[in-house]
C-alpha positions as CSV (number, residue, x, y, z in Angstrom):
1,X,21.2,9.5,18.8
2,X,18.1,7.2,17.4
3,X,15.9,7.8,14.8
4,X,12.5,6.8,14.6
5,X,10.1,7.0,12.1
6,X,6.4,6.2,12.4
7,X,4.3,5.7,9.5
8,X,1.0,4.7,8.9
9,X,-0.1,2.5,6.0
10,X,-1.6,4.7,3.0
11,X,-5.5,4.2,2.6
12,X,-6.9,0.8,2.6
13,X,-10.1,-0.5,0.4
14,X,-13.3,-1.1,1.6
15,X,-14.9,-2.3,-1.8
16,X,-15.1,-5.9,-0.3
17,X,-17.0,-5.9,3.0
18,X,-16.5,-9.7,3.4
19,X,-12.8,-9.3,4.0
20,X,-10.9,-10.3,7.5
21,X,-9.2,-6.7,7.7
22,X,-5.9,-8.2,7.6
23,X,-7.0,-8.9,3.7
24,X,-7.8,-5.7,3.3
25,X,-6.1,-3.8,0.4
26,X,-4.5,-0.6,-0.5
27,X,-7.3,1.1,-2.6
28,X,-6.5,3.4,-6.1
29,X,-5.4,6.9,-3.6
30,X,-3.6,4.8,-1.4
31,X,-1.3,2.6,-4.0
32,X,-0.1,6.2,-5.0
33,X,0.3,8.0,-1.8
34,X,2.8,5.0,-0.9
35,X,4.2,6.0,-4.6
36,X,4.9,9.5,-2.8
37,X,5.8,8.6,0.4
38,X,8.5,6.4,-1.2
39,X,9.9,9.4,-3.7
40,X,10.0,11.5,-0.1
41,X,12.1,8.8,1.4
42,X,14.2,8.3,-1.4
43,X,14.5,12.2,-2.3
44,X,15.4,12.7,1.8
45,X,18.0,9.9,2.1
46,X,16.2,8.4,4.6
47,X,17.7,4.7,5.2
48,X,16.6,2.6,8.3
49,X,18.6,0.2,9.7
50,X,15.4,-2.2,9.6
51,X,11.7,-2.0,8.7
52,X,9.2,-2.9,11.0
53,X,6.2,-3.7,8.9
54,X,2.4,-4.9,10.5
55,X,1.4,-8.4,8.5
56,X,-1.5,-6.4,7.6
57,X,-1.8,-6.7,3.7
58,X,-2.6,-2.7,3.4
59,X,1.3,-2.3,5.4
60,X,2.8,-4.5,3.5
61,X,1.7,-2.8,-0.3
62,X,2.2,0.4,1.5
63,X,5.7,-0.9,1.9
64,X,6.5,-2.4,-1.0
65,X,7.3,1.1,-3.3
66,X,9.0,2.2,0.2
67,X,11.6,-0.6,-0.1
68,X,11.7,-0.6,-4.1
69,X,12.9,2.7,-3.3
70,X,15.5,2.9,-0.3
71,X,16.2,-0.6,-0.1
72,X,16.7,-1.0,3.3
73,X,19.1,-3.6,4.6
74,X,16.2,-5.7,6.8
75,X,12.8,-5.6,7.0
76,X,10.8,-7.8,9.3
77,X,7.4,-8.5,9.0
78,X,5.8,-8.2,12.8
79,X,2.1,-9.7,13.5
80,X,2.4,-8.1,17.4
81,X,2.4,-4.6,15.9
82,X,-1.2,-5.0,13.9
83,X,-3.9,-3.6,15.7
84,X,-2.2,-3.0,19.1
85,X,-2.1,0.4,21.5
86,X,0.1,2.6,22.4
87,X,1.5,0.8,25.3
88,X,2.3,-2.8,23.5
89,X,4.2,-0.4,20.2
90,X,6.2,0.8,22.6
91,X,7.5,-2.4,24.5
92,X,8.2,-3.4,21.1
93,X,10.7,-0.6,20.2
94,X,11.9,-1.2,23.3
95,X,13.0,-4.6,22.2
96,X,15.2,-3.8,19.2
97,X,18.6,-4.3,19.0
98,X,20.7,-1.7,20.4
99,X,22.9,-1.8,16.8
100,X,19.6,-0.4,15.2
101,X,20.0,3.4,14.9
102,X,17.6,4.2,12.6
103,X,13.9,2.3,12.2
104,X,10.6,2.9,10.5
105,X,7.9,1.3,11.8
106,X,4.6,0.8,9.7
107,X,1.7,0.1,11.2
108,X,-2.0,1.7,12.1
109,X,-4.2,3.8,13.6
110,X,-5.1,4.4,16.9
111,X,-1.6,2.9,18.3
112,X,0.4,4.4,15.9
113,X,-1.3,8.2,16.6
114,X,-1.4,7.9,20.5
115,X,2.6,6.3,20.4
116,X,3.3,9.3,18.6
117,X,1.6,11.5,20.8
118,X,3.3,9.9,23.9
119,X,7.0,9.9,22.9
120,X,6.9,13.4,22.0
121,X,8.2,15.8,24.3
122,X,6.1,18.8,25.3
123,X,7.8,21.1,22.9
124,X,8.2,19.3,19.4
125,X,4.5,17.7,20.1
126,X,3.3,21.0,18.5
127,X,4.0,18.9,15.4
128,X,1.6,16.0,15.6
129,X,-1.7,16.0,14.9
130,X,-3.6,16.5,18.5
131,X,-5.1,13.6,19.9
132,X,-8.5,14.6,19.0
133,X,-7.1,15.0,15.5
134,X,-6.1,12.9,12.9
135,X,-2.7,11.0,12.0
136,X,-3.7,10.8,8.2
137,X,-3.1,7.4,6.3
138,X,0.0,7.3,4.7
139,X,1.7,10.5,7.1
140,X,5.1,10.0,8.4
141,X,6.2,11.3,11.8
142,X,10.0,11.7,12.4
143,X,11.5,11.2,16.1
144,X,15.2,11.7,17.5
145,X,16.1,10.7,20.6
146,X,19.2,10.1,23.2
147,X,20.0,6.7,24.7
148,X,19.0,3.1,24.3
149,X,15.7,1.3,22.5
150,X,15.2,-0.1,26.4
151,X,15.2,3.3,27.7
152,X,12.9,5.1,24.8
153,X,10.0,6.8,27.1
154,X,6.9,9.1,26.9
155,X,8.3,12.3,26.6
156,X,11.7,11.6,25.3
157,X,11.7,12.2,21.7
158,X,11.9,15.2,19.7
159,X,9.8,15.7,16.6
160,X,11.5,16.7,13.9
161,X,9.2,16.6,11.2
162,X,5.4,15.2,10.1
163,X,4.8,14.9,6.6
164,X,2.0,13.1,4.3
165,X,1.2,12.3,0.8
166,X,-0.6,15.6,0.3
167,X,2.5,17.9,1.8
């Protein structure tokens, strides 16, 4: 069995207009919702085998607590995860190492909603956000599934759980 965890970064600033959104950083509510998303991680003994974390400087403080906290034992730091769909997120987990059992991706919004949505099956996907909802900033979607990272498909993980900062 895999486990996969999607997670998107905790709420980003928008006090400087000017900035490439790759600057942009985590604002007052978001710096503590990573605070609590790391206390959850820690408090669930949750430990990845790696990190996957978007360059994105709103990711990367949203990760920092996160690893302070659980201290996983590799983290890389992935530019083709920032501001991709669905369809590219997924090639990429499809590329990890079959020795990786357990990985959290970070990364953003709309990819990280609709990959959700699409490795769900149709019985656990009652525990997403729809599509025409909202995967909040800083929520946490866990998935378990059967077989190989090549193999990971629409439709072939089970949720287990969906969490945020304010559950």
């Amino acid at each position: 069995m895999k486990t996969l965890y999607l997670l998107r970064h905790a709420k980003s600033s928008w006090k400087d207009p000017g900035l490439d959104d790759l600057d942009r950083p985590l604002n007052k509510r978001g710096r503590e919702s990573a605070k609590t998303m790391a206390a959850y991680l820690r408090r669930a003994r949750i430990s990845p085998d790696v990190v996957v974390c978007s360059t994105a400087l709103r990711a990367k403080q949203t990760l920092e607590p996160i690893a302070n906290a659980i201290k996983p034992p590799r983290v890389t730091f992935e530019s083709r995860i920032y501001g991709v769909a669905q369809p590219e997120l997924l090639k990429y987990l499809r590329g990890l190492p079959e020795s990786v059992e357990c990985a959290l991706l970070i990364g953003h919004n709309p990819g990280l909603h609709d990959l959700a949505l699409a490795l769900a099956d149709a019985k656990s996907r009652k525990h997403l956000p729809p599509a025409e909802g909202k995967f909040p900033t800083g929520a946490m979607a866990t998935f378990r599934f059967d077989g190989a990272w090549k193999e990971l498909r629409s439709n072939g993980a089970t949720v287990l759980s969906f969490t945020s900062p304010k559950k």
